[in-house]
Residue, then its C-alpha position, 0 to 999 in steps of 0.5 A: x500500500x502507497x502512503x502518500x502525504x502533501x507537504x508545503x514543497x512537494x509529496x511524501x512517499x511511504x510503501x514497503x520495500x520492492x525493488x520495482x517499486x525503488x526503480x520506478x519511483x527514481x526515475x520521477x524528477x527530483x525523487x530522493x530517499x530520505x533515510x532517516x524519516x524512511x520516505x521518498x521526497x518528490x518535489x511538487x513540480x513532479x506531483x503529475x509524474x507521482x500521481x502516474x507512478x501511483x496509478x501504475x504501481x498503487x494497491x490502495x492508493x489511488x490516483x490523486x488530482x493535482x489542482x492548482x492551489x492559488x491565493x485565497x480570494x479576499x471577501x467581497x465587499x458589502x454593497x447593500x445596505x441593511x436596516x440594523x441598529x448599530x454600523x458593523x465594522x468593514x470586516x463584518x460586513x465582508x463576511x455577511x457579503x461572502x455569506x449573501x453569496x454562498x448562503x450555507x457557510x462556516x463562518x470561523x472568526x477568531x473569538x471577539x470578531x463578531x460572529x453574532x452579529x455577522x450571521x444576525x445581519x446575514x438574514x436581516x439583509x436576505x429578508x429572511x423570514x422566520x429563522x431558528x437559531x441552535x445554541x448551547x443553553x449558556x447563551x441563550x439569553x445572550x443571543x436574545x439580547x443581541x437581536x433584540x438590544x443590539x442589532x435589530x428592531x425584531x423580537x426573539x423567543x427563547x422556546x421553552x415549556x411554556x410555548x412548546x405547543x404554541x411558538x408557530x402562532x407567534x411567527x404566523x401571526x408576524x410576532x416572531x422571526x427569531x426562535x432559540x433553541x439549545x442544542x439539548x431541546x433539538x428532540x423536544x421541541x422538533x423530533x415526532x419519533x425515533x424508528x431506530x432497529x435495535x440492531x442497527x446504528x442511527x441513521x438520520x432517515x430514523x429521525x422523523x421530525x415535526x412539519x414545524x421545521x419547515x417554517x424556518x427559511x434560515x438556520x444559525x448554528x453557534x458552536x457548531x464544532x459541537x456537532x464533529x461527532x456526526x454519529x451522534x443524537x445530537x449531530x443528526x438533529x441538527x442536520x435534519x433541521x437543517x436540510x433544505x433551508x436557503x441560509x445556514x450559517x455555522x459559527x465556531x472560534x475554534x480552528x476547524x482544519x487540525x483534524x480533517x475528519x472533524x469537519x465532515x458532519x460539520x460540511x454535511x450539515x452545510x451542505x458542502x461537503x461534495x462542493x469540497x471534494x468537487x474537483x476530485x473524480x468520483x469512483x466509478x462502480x462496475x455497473x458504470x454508475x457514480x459512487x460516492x455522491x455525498x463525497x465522504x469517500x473521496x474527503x477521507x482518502x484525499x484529506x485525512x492521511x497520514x500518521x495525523x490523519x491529516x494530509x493535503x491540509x493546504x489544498x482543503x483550506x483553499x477548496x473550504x475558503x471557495x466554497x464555504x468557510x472563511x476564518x479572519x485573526x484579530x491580527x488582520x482587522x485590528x485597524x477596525x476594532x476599538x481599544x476595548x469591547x464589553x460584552x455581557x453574557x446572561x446566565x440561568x444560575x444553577x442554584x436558583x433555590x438556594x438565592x432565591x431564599x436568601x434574596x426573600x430574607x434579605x427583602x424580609x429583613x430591609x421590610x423589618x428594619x424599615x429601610x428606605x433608600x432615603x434614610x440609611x445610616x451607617x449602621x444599616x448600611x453595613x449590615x444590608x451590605x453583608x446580605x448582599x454579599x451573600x447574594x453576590x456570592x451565590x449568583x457567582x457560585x451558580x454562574x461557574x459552570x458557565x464561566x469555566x464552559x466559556x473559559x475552555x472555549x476560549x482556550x481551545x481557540x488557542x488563547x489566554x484568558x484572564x478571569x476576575x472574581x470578588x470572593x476568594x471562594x470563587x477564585x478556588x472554586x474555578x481554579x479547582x475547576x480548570x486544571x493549570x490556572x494560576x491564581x492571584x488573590x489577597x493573602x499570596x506573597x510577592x513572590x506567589x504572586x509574581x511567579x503568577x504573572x510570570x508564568x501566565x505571561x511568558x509559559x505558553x502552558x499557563x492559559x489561564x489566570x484567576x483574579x481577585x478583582x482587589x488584588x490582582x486589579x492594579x500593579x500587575x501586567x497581563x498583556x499575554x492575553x486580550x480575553x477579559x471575563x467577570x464572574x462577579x462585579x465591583x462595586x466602583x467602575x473604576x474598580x471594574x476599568x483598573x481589572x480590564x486594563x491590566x491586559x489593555x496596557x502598552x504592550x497590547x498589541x491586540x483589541x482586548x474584549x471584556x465579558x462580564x456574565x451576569x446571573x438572570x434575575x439576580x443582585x448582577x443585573x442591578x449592579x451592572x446597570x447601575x455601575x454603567x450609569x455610574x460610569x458615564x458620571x464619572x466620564x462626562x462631569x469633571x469634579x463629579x461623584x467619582x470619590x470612590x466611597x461615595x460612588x460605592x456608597x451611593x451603589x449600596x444605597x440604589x441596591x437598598x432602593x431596589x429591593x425594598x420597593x419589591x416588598x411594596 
């Protein structure tokens, strides 16, 4: 059997030693034995010399087609203009305009980018109708806001229980055109049956699927490389839902190209995966007949080789950039991005139950104690600010499974990470929960806390590095990294500002993006929205309120407001 691998110059050559074999393969132009990796050198100028050699000679390999790899063309440029809230950056809309052309596309921006709102303004521009959009559960509610705050003037409807009957009537009677749907509701919500033989693998034809998903003329599927396991429930799901439908539109951070094979459901979802393999002949059977329509065959022979498995990955990236995928790196449209981005990212806490009794108690107790936000003396200030504390720790407990999920992502894309908690509590827990995190927090010594820094900035390693907002918010460089996250929030914006700066400092060569996940329904959501309100006092009065003591007090005593005026 011929074992032949693409390398960037020219063909490695790998086969069992036969002495016909040697002397054919010497009189291909420019061949030459390497001893030491026990393989054949043939240069690309000879590939079509090779690929004869291996027609005449091959066992199982077979004839490869030779195609002209080129340069990749740049994405067009955007020439329509689309109804949305905010302007995109010229990036984005090259990619909503090679989206607008091939319609069914893996759009692979590295994380910060704006997937989101590139496929929003995709459908938007192709006056799509009614679109589905499959998600994990974490982000759900991000998603919603996105549509609804960000981008558009349409609503969005998170299917839950409540509506699992009724969501098409509010899309028919022109309510709805946005519905999201977490990956594990896929079954609930769009699946009539399973007729799977016991015997028998799942096959998507087993899948019979309600006549709702017909409603949808467009599909968004965020982190699709979540399906790579195309033998999965979940991949086969996706797939059905999103055969047939004029727009698909796939989004992942993480790099696709490492592992060819992962790619396949992820093409077969789109649609592309024959369009990949186009300029590869298909087999021919003895009946005369064409095998291999879907390409499967013809992409694992051609792109999944080798000892990695991986082989010809030049000419895929170039076939994939044709057709249907395209990936840009911060590095290329750092001239279109602000210093600094905010994000927020709402959450469904996990311990629900446990907050709510303690928010009803603290409501019991302002009820008991008669505050009011008008007369609050020190006393009760202090002792209402313990209650929220506990409140604040209890939505970051329930967020963490979150936040790590988000932190893996991040890190798999091949990025460094930093994460700002106020509990120290909650600094453990997450580092306990991500293996080689370093930590910063209150009580390390000078040299902890320097062999943190050092690490996180120079050993390659160290991905990730957990903060106590107090102490590891000031004093400290953290360039190595552009990813910013909050699991809990200051009580100052400065306070929140000094944590994003420690990687938004000279040196940065990147935009830095700053996430803060904010527990739905929770003591986070007051704090933000006051903490912003706060931030443009500062920003815009010269001598205002920005003495830290009376900006936190004066948070305190909003938050005080707020919750007794829910006990009227």
């Amino acid at each position: 059997m011929l074992d032949i691998t693409e390398t960037d110059s020219g063909y490695e050559v790998k086969f069992a030693y036969k002495p016909y074999l040697v002397t054919a393969i010497k009189k291909i132009p420019g061949a030459r034995f390497n001893g030491g990796k026990k393989h054949w050198w043939i240069p690309a100028s000879s590939g079509n010399a090779l690929l004869n050699w291996a027609g005449v000679f091959g066992d199982k390999a077979k004839p490869q087609t030779v195609i002209e790899i080129g340069e990749i063309d740049p994405l067009p440029e955007l020439t329509v203009d689309i109804p949305l809230k905010k302007q995109m950056f010229t990036f984005q809309g090259r990619g909503v305009a090679y989206n607008l052309i091939h319609k069914r596309v893996i759009v692979g921006d590295q994380p910060g980018l704006g997937k989101t709102g590139q496929a929003i303004a995709t459908v938007e521009a192709a006056n799509c109708k009614c679109v589905l959009i499959i998600c994990p559960a974490t982000i759900r509610e991000n998603w919603k806001r996105e549509i609804e705050d960000k981008w558009t003037y349409k609503k969005a409807l998170i299917l839950t229980d409540r509506v699992k009957t009724t969501w098409p009537t509010f899309y028919k009677v022109g309510m709805i055109k946005y519905f999201i749907c977490n990956y594990e509701s896929l079954k609930k919500y769009f699946v009539e049956e399973i007729n799977k033989p016991e015997d028998k693998p799942m096959r998507l034809n087993h899948i019979k699927f309600r006549d709702t998903i017909d409603l949808f003329d467009a599909v968004i599927i965020d982190e699709i490389h979540r399906c790579k396991d195309g033998k999965t429930q979940q991949s086969k799901f996706v797939m059905g839902i999103a055969r047939g439908k004029e727009y698909v539109l796939a989004l992942t951070g993480t790099p696709v190209v490492n592992k060819p094979i992962d790619l396949v459901p992820q093409l077969h979802i789109i649609g592309h995966l024959a369009s990949v393999v186009s300029h590869i002949p298909a087999p021919v059977g003895k009946d005369g007949k064409q095998g291999d329509m879907s390409g499967y065959k013809r992409f694992v022979d051609r792109y999944c080789q080798g000892f990695n498995q991986a082989s010809n990955l030049k000419e895929l990236n170039y076939m994939l950039h044709k057709h249907c995928f395209y990936r840009r790196e911060k590095s290329e449209v750092l001239k279109d991005l602000p210093d600094k981005m905010r994000s927020i990212l709402k959450c469904d806490i996990e311990n629900r139950q446990e907050y709510s009794h303690a928010e009803n108690e603290f409501k019991n107790f302002l009820k008991s104690a008669g505050f009011s936000s008008g007369q609050i003396d020190k006393s009760m200030r202090a002792e209402a600010l313990v209650k929220m504390m506990l409140l604040k720790k209890l939505s970051a407990r329930g967020k963490i499974n979150e936040v790590v999920e988000h932190v893996k992502e991040v890190v798999e894309a091949g990025e460094k990470i930093v994460v700002f908690a106020w509990h120290r509590e909650i600094v453990y827990a997450l580092k306990e929960a991500i293996p080689g995190a370093v930590t910063i927090v209150g009580d390390d010594s000078m040299d902890q806390r320097q062999r943190a820094v050092d690490g996180f900035q120079n050993n390659p390693k160290v991905q990730v590095i957990i903060c106590n907002i107090k102490s590891g918010g000031v004093g400290i460089t953290l360039t190595a990294s552009s990813r910013v996250a909050f699991i809990e929030l200051p009580w100052h914006p400065a306070d929140g500002e000094q944590c994003e700066d420690r990687c938004h400092r000279i040196g940065q060569k990147d935009s830095v993006q700053c996430s803060y996940f904010l527990g739905i329904n929770t003591i986070d959501e007051y704090i933000y929205e006051i903490i912003e309100k706060k931030r443009l006092i500062v920003n815009q009065v010269t001598g205002g309120e920005d003495n830290v003591e009376t900006v936190e007090r004066n948070i305190v005593d909003e938050l005080i407001g707020i919750f007794s005026k829910q006990n009227l």
